[in-house]
N, C-alpha and C positions, 0 to 999 in steps of 0.2 A: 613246513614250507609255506611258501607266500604265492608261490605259481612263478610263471616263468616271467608273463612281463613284467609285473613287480618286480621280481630279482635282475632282470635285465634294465630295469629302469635305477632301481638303487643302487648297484653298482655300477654304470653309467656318470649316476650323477657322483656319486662319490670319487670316481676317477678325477672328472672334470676338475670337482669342489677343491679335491685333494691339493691337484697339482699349482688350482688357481691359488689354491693358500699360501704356496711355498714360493710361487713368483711373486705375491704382495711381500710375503716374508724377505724375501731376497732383493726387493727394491725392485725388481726387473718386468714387473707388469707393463708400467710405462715408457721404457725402452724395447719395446716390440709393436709390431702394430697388433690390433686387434686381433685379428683372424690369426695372424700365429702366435695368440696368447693362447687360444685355444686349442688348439693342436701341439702345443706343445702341453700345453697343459695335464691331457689325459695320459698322456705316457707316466709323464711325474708323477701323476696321481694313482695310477697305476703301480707303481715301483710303491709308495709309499703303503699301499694296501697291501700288498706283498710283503711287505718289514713289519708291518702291524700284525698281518695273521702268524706269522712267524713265535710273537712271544704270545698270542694267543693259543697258539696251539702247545706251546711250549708249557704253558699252567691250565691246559687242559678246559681252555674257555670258547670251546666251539661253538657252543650252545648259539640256537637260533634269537634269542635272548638277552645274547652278548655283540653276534656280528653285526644286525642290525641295529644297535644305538651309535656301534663304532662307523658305518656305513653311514650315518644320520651325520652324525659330530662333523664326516667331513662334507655333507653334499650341500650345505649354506656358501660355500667358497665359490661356488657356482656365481653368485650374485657377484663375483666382483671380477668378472670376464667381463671385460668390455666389449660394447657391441659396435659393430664398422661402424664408419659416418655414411660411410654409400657403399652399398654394395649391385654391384652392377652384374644382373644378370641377364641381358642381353646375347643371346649370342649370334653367329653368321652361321651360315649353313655349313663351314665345316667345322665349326664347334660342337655343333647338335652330331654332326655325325658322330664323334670323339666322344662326345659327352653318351652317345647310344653307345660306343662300342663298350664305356665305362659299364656302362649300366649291368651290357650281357656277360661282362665279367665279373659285375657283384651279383648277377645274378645265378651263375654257377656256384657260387660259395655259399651265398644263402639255400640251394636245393643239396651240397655235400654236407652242411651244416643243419637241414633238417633230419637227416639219417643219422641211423646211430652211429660211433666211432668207431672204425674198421683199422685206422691205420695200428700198425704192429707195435712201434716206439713209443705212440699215445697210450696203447693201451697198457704195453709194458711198466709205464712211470709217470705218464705227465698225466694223465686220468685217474690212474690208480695209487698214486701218492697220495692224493687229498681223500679218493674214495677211502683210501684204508686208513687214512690219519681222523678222518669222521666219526669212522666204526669205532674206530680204540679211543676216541674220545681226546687224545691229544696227540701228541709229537714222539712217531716210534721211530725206533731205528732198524734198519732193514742193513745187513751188512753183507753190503753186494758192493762189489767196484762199480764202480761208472755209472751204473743207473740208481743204486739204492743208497749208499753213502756219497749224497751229492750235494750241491747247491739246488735251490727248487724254489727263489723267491717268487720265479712267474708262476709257478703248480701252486703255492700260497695264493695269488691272485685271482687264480683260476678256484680256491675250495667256495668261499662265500657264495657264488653262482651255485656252486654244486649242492652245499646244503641248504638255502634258499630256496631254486627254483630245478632243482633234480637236473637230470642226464642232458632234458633239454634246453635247458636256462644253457650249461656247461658250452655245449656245442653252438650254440647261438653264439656268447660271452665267446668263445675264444676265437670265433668268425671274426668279432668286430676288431678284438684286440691284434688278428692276425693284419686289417686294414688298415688302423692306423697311422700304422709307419711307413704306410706309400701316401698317404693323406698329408703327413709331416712334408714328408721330402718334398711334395709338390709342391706346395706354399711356401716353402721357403725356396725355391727354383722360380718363384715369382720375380726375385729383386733381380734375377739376370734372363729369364729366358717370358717370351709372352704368353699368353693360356694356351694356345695351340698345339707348343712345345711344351708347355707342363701336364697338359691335358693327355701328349704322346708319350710323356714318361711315366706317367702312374698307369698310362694303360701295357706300357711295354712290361714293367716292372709286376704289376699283378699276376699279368698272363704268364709269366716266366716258368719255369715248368718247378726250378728250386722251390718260386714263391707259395708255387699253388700247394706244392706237396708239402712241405713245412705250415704255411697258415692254414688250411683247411685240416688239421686236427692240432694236438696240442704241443707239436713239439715247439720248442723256445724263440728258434733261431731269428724268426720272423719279428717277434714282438722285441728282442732283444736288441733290434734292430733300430728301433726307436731309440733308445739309451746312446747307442752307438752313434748317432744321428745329432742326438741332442750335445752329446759329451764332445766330437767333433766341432758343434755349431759353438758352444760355449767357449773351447778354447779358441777359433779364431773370434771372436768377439773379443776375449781379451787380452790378443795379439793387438788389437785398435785401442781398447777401452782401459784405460790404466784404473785399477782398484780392485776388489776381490769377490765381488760379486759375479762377475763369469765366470773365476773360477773355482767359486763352491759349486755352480752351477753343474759344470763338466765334471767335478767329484764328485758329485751326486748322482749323475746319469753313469757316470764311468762306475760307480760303483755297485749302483743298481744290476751292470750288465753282470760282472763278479761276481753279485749274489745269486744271478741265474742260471751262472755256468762257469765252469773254472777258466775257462779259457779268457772270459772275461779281465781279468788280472793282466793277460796279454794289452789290451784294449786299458788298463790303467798306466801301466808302462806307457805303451804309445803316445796316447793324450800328453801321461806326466812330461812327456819327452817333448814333445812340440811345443809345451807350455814353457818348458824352463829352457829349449834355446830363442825364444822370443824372452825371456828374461836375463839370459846371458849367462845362462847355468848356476843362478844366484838358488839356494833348494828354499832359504826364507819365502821366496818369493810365489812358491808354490805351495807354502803350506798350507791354506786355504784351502785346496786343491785334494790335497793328502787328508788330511782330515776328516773333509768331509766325503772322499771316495769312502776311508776306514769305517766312518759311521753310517753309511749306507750299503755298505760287502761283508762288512766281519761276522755278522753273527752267526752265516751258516759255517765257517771256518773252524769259527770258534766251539761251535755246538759239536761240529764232526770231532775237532779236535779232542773235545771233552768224554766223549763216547769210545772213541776211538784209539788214541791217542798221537792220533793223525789228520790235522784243518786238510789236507787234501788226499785221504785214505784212497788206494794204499800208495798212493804216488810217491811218498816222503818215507815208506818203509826201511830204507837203507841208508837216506841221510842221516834221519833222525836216531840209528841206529837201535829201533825199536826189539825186544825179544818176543820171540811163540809169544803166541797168546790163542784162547779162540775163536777169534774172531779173524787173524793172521798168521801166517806164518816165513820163513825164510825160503821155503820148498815151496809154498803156494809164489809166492815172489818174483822165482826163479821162472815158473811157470807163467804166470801173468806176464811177466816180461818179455818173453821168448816167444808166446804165442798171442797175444795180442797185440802188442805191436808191432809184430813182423804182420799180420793179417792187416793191420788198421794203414800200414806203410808200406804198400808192394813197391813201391819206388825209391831209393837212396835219398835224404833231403840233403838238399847240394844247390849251390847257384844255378847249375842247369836246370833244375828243380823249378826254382823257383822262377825263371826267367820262359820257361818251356808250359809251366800247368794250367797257364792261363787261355792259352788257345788250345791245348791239347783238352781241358776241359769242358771248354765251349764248343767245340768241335768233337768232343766224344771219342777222342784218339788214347784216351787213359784207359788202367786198368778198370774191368766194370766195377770193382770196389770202390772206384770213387764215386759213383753213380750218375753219371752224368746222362745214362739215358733218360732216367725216372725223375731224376733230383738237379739236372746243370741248369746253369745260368743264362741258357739261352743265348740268342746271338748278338742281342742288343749290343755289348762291348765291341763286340768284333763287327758290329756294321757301323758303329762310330769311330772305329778308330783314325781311318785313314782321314777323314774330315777333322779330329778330333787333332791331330799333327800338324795340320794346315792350320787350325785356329792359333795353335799355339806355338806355331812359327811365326804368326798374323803378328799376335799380340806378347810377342816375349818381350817386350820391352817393360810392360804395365805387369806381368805374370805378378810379379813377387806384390803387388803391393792389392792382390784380390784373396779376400777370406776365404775363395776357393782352394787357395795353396795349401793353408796349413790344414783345411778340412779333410783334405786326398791326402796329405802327409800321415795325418793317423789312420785313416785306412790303411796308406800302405807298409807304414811301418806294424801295422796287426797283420797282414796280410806276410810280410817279412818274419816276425818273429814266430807266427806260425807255422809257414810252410818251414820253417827251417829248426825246428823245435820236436818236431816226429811224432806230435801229440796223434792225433789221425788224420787223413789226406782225402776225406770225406768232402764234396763239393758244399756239403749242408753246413758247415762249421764258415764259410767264408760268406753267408746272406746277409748275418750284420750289416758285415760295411758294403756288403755290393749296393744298398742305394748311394750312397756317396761315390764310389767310383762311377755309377750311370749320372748322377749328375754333376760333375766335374768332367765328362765326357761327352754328355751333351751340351753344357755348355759352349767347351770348345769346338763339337766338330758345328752348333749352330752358327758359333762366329767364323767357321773354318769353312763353310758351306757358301756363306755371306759372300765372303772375299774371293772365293771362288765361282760364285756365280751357280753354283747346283745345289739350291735349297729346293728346288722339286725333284731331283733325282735322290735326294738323300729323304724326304719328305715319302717319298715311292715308296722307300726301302723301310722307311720305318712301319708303312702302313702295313705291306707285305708280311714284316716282320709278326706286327700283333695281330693279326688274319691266321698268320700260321698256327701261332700261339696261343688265340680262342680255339682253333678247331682241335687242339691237342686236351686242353682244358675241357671242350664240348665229351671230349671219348672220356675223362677223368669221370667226370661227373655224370655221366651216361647209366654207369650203376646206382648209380642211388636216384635220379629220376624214373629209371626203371623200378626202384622200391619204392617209391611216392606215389607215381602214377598208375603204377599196377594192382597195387594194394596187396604187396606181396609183406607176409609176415617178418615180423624183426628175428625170428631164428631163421627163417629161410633166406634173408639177406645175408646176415652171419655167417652161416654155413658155407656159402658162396664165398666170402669173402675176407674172414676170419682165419688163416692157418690152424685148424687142432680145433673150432670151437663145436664139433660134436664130442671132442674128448670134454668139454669144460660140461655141458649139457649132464652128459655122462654123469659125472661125479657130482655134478650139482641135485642131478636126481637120486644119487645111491647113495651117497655119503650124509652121514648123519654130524647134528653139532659136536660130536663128542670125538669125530675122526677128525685125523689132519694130512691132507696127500702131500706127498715130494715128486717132482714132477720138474724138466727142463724149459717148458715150452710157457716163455715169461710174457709172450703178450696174450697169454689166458687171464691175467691175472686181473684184470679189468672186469670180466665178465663170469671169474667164478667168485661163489655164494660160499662154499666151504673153506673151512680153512687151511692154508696151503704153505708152502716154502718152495721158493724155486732154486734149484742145487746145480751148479755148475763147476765145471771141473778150471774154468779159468779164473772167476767173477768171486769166487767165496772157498772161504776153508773150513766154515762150521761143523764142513761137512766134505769127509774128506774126499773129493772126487777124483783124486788123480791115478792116474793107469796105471803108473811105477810109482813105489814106495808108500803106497797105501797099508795102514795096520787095517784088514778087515776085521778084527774083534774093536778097536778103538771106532772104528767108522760107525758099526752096530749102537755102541754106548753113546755118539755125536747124534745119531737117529734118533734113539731113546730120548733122549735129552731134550731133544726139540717135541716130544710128542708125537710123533711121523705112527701114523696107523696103515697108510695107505702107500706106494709106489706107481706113481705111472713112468712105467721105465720100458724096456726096450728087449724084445727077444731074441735068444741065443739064437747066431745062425746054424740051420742045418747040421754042420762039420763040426760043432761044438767048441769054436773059437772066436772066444770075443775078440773085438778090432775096436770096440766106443769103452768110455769110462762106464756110462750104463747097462751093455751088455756083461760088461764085469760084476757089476755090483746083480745084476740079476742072478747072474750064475754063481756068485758067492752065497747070496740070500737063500736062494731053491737050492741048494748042497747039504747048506747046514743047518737046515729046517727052521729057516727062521723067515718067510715067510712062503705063501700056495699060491697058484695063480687062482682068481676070482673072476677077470672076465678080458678079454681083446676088443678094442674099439677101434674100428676102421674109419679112415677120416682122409681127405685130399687135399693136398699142400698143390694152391692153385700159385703158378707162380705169378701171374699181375691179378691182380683184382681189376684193375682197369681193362684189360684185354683179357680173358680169359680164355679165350682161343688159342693164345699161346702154348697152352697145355698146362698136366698136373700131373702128380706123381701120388701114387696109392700110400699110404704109411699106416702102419699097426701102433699102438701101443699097448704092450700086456699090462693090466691093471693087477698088481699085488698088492695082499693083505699082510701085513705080520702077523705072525706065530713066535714070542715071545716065550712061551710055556714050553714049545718045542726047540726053539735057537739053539744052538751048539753054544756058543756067547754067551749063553745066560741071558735074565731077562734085564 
C-alpha cells in the first residue's frame, strides 16, 4: 500500500487524466467550456478505470505493481484540461451563505466517510466484491442473483483505492465519487440558471435523504448518475450538432451506466431512442452511438454470460431456455420469480403506477418497501412543480427547440420503462436521472417564478427545503461523529451499527483457515476474515435452500462440495416445527448426525443505525459444526 493520500491522489488524477484523454480523443475538449471539461471529465475517467480493472482482474493482475503504472499511464491527460480564462470568485452575501450551507453538507459526508462502512448493501457487494476479488487474486465468481452475478464496473473503480490505500483510501474515494455528479449537474445548470440557483440545486440535491443514503457508502446509484447525466447531455448536444462525436459520447456514458448495473440497458434504450427520433428513425445514424455503448457495457454481460450461461443471470433463465445445472435450476426459477418479485413489486406496474409513484414517493404514501422514509427524493420535485407548470406554460412556444427537452426525455423514458417493467419499485434505482429531472425543473419553475412574480416565495421554499434536509443529514451522521469524537472503538461502532457483527466477530475468532461457515446474513461478508458462503433459499441453488422439494441427502453432498465445516443457522422453535428454510436444514442436520451444536451467539438487529431509539430486536444464531464421520448421508 501507498497510504491513503497517495491513493486518493492517484486515482483522482487518473480519473481526471482518464476522461481528459477521451474528450481530446473525441474532439470534444474545445467544444465545452473549461470548467465542464472538467467535470465532465472525471466521470469518464472514472467509468474508463472501471473497464480497465475489469480485464485486470480478469488475468489476475491486481498486483500493486500493476495498478499503479496503469493509474500513471492515465493521470498525464490531466495537462490537457484547460484552465478558465477568468474565473470569478466573488461572491454577495447570499452566495457565501449557499456556499456555507454547501460546505456543512460536504462536511457531513466527509465525517460518515471517515467511519468505517456500516451500510448493509455496501457491505454485502459494493465493498466486498473488490475486498474478495483482492484476496483471490483475480476475478471470482460468486453465484448469487442480484448482488453476486452482476455488473460491478463502479465496485472495479472503487478496488485500486482499496488495494492502494486500504479501508480508508475506499471510504474517502467513494465520498468523492458519490459528489461528483451533483458537481456535473451544477455546472452545466450554469448555461440556464445563475449561481444562486445553481448553488440551491446542488445543495437541495446532496441533502436529499436518497442522495445521502446512496453516496455516503458504496452503493452505485449515486455515481451512476454521472453517466446518466453525461449520456442525457451528449445526446441533446447532437440533437443541435450534426456528426458523431456526441454520440459516441452518450454511448460511452450510456454504456458505462450498463456496465454498473443492469438496469443501465434501460438508460441505453432511452438515449438510443431520443437520439434516433431527432434522426428520423434512421438506426445508420445511430451507430456511433451503439457501438460505442457495446464497447463500454458488454464485458460484464459477456463474462456472466460465459460463467453462467446467462449475460444477465438468472433473468434470461427461461428465454434462453437454459437446463439444471449447479449453479441454476427451473425450481429455484420458479422460486426466485414468485418471491422476489412479488417482495421487490408490492404494487401492480400499470399507468396508475407510473402516473401516481412520483408524489406518493416524495410524500412517503408508498409501501415501506420502497423506502422512501430512509432513501426518497425528498421534496425538491414537489416544491417545484407548481412554478415548474407556469414556466412551461410561460415558455411553450421555445420548449422544443431547449436541449433541456430531449435531456428530461431520457430521463423520462428510463423512468417509463422502468416503473413499468417490474424489475424493483425501490426509490434508490430512480437517483440516476433524478438530477436531470431537478434541473429541467428548476429551470422551469425559475422562469415560471420570474413571470409570476414570486421568486422570493419560491426562493423561501427552497431554503426551508435544504434546512430541513441538513438537519435530517445532521441525525444521519450523528453516529459516526459520535465514533470520531468519542474515541469509541471500531468494534464498538460496528456492533451498534452493523446487523449480526458480533456473530462475524465470533467466527472470526473461532474459525480457523481450514473452516468454512454457511451462514444467511450477506452484509457480514465485508467484515468477515474467514472463509464463508452466503446460502439463500431465493438468491442461489448451490445449495439447495428451499422448504418444499428439497433432497436433504443431495443438499448434504452440495455442502460437502463447497467445503462448508461450519453453519451459522437458526434454532428449532420450542414445538419442534420449522416455519424458515434454516430452521429445516438445522433439524435435518442434528437428526441425522451430521452436524452438534458448538455454540449460540446473541446479537441485536437494531433497526435504524441512525436512530436507534427506534428500537431492536434480540436474535440467536446457533453455530454448527459438521460431523461428516457420523452423518447419516455419508461423508
Amino acid at each position: 500500500m501507498i497510504g491513503v493520500p497517495l491513493a486518493l491522489l492517484l486515482n483522482v488524477s487518473a480519473c481526471f487524466g482518464g476522461g481528459a484523454l477521451l474528450l481530446r480523443l473525441l474532439g470534444l475538449d474545445r467544444r465545452v467550456t473549461a470548467i465542464l471539461g472538467v467535470v465532465l471529465a472525471f466521470p469518464l475517467g472514472m467509468g474508463i478505470v472501471g473497464w480497465l480493472v475489469f480485464f485486470l482482474a480478469l488475468f489476475g493482475w491486481l498486483h500493486p505493481g500493476v495498478l499503479i503504472p496503469v493509474l500513471l499511464c492515465l493521470t498525464p491527460g490531466v495537462l490537457l484540461l484547460r484552465r478558465p480564462h477568468r474565473m470569478t470568485v466573488a461572491f454577495n452575501p447570499l452566495e457565501r451563505l449557499l456556499v456555507l450551507a454547501l460546505l456543512i453538507v460536504v462536511g457531513f459526508y466527509i465525517v460518515v466517510a471517515l467511519g468505517p462502512p456500516a451500510d448493509a448493501d455496501t457491505l454485502a457487494y459494493h465493498f466486498s466484491r473488490p475486498k474478495q476479488i483482492l484476496a483471490d487474486g483475480h476475478l471470482t465468481l460468486v453465484p448469487r442473483a442480484i448482488d453476486g452475478v452482476t455488473q460491478l464496473l463502479v465496485q472495479m473503480a472503487y478496488l485500486p483505492a482499496l488495494a492502494l490505500g486500504g479501508e480508508q483510501a475506499l471510504t474517502l474515494w467513494a465520498m468523492v465519487t458519490g459528489l461528483m455528479p451533483a458537481l456535473l449537474i451544477a455546472v452545466m445548470a450554469r448555461d440556464w440558471l445563475s449561481r444562486p440557483w445553481c448553488l440551491v440545486l446542488t445543495a437541495a440535491l446532496l441533502s436529499a435523504p436518497a442522495w445521502m443514503f446512496g453516496a455516503s457508502g458504496g452503493q452505485v446509484e449515486t455515481r451512476l448518475a454521472a453517466f446518466a447525466i453525461i449520456a442525457a447531455y451528449g445526446v441533446a448536444r447532437a440533437w443541435r450538432e450534426p456528426g458523431w462525436r456526441w454520440e459516441v459520447l452518450a454511448g460511452l456514458a450510456a454504456g458505462f451506466y450498463a456496465g454498473g448495473k443492469t438496469l443501465g440497458l434501460l438508460l441505453v434504450a432511452a438515449a438510443g431512442l431520443v437520439l434516433l427520433v431527432r434522426r428520423r428513425l434512421a438506426p445508420q445514424a445511430a451507430l456511433g452511438y451503439g457501438v460505442a455503448a457495446f464497447m463500454a457495457g458488454s464485458q460484464w454481460y459477456l463474462w456472466n454470460w460465459g460463467q453462467t450461461g446467462d449475460p444477465m443471470f438468472p433473468m434470461l433463465f427461461r428465454v434462453l431456455g437454459l437446463p439444471d445445472g449447479p449453479l441454476w435450476s427451473a425450481a429455484h426459477h420458479e422460486i426466485f420469480r414468485d418471491l422476489f418479485f412479488s417482495s421487490e413489486n408490492p404494487e401492480r406496474p400499470g399507468t396508475w403506477l407510473a402516473f401516481s409513484y412520483p408524489v406518493r414517493a416524495i410524500l412517503g404514501w408508498g409501501p415501506a418497501m420502497w423506502e422512501a422514509g430512509r432513501s426518497g427524493p425528498g421534496a425538491l420535485l414537489w416544491l417545484l412543480a407548481p412554478f415548474a407548470v407556469a414556466g412551461l406554460f410561460r415558455y411553450r412556444a421555445s420548449l422544443a427547440a431547449s436541449p433541456l427537452i430531449p435531456m428530461t426525455a431520457v430521463a423520462a423514458l428510463f423512468y417509463l420503462a422502468w416503473i413499468l417493467t417490474a424489475s424493483s419499485q425501490r426509490i434508490r434505482h430512480l437517483v440516476p436521472v433524478l438530477p436531470l429531472f431537478a434541473l429541467g425543473a428548476m429551470v422551469a419553475a425559475e422562469r415560471g417564478a420570474e413571470w409570476l412574480g414570486v421568486k422570493r416565495p419560491l426562493a423561501a421554499g427552497l431554503a426551508m427545503l435544504v434546512l430541513i434536509q441538513l438537519a435530517g443529514q445532521g441525525i444521519f451522521a450523528a453516529t459516526y461523529l459520535r465514533y470520531l469524537a468519542a474515541g469509541e472503538s471500531r468494534e464498538a461502532f460496528l456492533g451498534r451499527t452493523v446487523a449480526g457483527y458480533p456473530l462475524a466477530l465470533w467466527l472470526n475468532r473461532h474459525l480457523g483457515p481450514d473452516d468454512k461457515v454457511m451462514l444467511s446474513e450477506r452484509q457480514l461478508s465485508y467484515h468477515l476474515t474467514v472463509k464463508h458462503y452466503i446460502a439463500s433459499e431465493i438468491l442461489q441453488a448451490s445449495i439447495d435452500m428451499r422448504r418444499s422439494g428439497a433432497d436433504p441427502a443431495e443438499r448434504w453432498r452440495q455442502i460437502r462440495g463447497l467445503g462448508i465445516t461450519h453453519i451459522a443457522g437458526e434454532e428449532v422453535p420450542a414445538d419442534g416445527r420449522p416455519v424458515s428454510s434454516w430452521q429445516q436444514l438445522t433439524a435435518d442436520l442434528t437428526a441425522n448426525g451430521c452436524a452438534r451444536r458448538q455454540a449460540e451467539v446473541r446479537w441485536r438487529w437494531v433497526f435504524s443505525r441512525a436512530l436507534p431509539d427506534l428500537g431492536s430486536a434480540e436474535t440467536q444464531t446457533l453455530i454448527l459444526v459438521l460431523t461428516p464421520s457420523t452423518c447419516s448421508y455419508g461423508r
